[in-house]
N, C-alpha and C positions, 0 to 999 in steps of 0.2 A: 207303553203309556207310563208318565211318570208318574208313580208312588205320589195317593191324595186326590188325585185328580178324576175326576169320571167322566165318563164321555158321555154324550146324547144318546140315546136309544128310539131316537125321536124315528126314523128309518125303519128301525126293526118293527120295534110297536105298529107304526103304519102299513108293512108287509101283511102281518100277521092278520091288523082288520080288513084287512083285505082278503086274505088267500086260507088264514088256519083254517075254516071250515072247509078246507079241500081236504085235508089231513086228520080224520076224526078219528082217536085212538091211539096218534101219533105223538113222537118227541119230533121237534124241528128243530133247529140250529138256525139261525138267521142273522147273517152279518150285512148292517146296511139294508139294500133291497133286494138279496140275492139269498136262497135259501142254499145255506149248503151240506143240511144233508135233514132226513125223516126218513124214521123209523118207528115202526111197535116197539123195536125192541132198543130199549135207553145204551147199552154197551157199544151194538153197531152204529150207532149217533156218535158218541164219543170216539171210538174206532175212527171216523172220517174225520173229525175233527182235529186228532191226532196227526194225521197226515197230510189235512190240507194247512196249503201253507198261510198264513196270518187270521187262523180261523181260531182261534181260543179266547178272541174277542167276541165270539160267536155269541148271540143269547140262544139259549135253550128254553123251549117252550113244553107244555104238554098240554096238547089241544084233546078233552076230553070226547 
């Protein structure tokens, strides 16, 4: 994405009120309407993130 610009988060946001109370305690990642990765623990989150591919647009949540 280019430098300045930000994208919508309007997708993520609407995942999340939708689904984070499935996830209570978690970190989620959610890029668009597709969660791509939850975890308790914040490093294995990032770990996936790392690896999957176009996900560093990912937002990261912490659903208490």
């Amino acid at each position: 994405m280019p430098s300045g610009k930000k994208r919508s988060l309007q997708q993520e946001r609407a995942w999340l009120r939708t689904h984070a109370r499935e996830y209570s305690g978690c970190w989620l990642a959610v890029l668009g309407e597709q969660l791509v990765a939850a975890d308790r623990d914040l490093h294995r989150v990032l770990s996936v993130l790392q690896r999957a591919p176009g996900a560093a647009d990912a937002l990261l949540h912490y659903q208490p």
